[in-house]
C-alpha positions as CSV (number, residue, x, y, z in Angstrom):
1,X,-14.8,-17.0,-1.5
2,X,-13.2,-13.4,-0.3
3,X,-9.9,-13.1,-1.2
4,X,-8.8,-12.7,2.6
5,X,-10.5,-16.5,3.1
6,X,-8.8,-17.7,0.4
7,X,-4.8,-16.4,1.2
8,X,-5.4,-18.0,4.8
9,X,-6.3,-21.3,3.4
10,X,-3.4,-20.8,1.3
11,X,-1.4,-20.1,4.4
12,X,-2.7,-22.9,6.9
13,X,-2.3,-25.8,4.1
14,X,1.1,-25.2,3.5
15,X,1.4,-24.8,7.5
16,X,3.2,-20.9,7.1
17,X,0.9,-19.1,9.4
18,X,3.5,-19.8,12.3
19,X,6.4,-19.2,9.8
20,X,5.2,-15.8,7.9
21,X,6.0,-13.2,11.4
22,X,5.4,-9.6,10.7
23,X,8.8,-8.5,10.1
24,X,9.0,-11.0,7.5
25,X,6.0,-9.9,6.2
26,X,6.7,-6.4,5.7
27,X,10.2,-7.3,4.2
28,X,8.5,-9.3,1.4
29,X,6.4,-6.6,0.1
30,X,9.3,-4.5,0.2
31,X,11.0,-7.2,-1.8
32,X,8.5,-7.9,-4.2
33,X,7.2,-3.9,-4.8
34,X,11.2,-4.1,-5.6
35,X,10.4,-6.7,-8.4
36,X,7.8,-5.3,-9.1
37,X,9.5,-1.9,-10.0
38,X,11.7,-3.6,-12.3
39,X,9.4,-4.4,-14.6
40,X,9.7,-0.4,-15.3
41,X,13.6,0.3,-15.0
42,X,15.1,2.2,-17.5
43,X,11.7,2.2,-19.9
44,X,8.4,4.7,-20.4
45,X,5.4,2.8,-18.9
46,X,3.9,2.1,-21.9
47,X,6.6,-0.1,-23.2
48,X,6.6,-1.5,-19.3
49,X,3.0,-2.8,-19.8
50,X,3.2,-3.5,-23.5
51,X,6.5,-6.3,-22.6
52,X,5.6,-6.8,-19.1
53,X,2.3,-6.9,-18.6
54,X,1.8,-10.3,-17.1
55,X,5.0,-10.3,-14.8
56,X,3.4,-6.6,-13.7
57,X,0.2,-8.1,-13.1
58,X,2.3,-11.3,-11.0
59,X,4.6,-9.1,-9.2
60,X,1.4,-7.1,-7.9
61,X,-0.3,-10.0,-6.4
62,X,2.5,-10.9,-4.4
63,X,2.3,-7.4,-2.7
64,X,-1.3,-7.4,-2.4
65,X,-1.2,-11.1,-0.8
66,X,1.7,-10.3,1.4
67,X,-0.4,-7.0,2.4
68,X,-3.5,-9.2,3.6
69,X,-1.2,-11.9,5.4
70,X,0.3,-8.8,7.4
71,X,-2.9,-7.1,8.3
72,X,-4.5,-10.2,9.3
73,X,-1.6,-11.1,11.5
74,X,-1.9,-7.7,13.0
75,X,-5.4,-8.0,13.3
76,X,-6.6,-5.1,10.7
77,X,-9.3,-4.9,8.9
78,X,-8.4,-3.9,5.3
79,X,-11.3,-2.5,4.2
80,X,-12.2,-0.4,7.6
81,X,-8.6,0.5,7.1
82,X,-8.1,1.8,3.9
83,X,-12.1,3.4,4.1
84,X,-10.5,5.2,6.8
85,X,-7.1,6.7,5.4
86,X,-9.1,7.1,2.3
87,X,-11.2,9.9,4.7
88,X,-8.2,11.3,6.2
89,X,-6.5,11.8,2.3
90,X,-9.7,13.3,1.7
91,X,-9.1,15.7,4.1
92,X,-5.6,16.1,3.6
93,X,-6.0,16.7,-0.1
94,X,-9.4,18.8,-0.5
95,X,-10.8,18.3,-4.3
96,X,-11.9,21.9,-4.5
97,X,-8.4,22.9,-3.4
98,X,-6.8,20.5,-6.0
99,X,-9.3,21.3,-8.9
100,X,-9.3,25.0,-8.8
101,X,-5.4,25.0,-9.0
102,X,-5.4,27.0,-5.6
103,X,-3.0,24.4,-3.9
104,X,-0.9,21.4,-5.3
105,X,-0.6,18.2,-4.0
106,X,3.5,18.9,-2.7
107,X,2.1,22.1,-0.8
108,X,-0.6,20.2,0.4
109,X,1.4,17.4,1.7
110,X,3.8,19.8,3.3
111,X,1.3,21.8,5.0
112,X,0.0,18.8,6.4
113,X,3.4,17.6,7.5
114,X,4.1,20.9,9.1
115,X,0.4,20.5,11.0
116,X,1.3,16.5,12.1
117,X,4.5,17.9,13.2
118,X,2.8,20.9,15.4
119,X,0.6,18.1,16.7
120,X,3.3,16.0,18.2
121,X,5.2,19.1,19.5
122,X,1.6,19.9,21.4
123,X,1.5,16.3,22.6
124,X,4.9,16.5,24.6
């Protein structure tokens, strides 16, 4: 069964498809990407995952399964969606750029901020 099938059947047996709105939604995974984080305060990530390795792996799930119960209440298609910003990253972030040391990823993102926000200035 895909993992999608299976959260909805989790959701419509405990009757929380009316109760889990989007705001709600995208609240929890803030909350539990919070959790999740805490896992790592104030220690190198190698003693994170050698002590916490199970609460990690826990405290993951319940972002990814609050992910999927937002995008299917929104209607998105997960993999469509990420296979798409996965293109545009590519694009945003060129390998050759990146490998040959001619750009970093902070300058890259900036310039790509500075083009989004040309964009919207064109737009209006």
């Amino acid at each position: 069964m895909k993992i999608e099938r299976m959260i909805e059947e989790f959701r419509k047996e405990r009757n929380w498809n009316h109760e889990n709105k989007e705001k709600d939604l995208a609240l929890s995974i803030s909350i539990e990407a919070a959790e999740l984080l805490e896992n790592f305060q104030c220690i190198d990530s190698t003693e994170a995952l050698e002590s916490n390795r199970k609460n990690i792996e826990e405290e993951l799930s319940d972002v990814l399964i609050y992910s999927y119960m937002l995008a299917a209440n929104l209607g998105i298609d997960v993999k469509k969606s990420i296979a798409e910003k996965l293109d545009k990253n590519s694009k945003r972030y060129p390998v050759k750029e990146l490998v040959d040391g001619s750009s970093s990823y902070l300058e890259l993102k900036e310039k790509s901020r500075m083009e989004e926000k040309l964009k919207k200035k064109r737009l209006n």
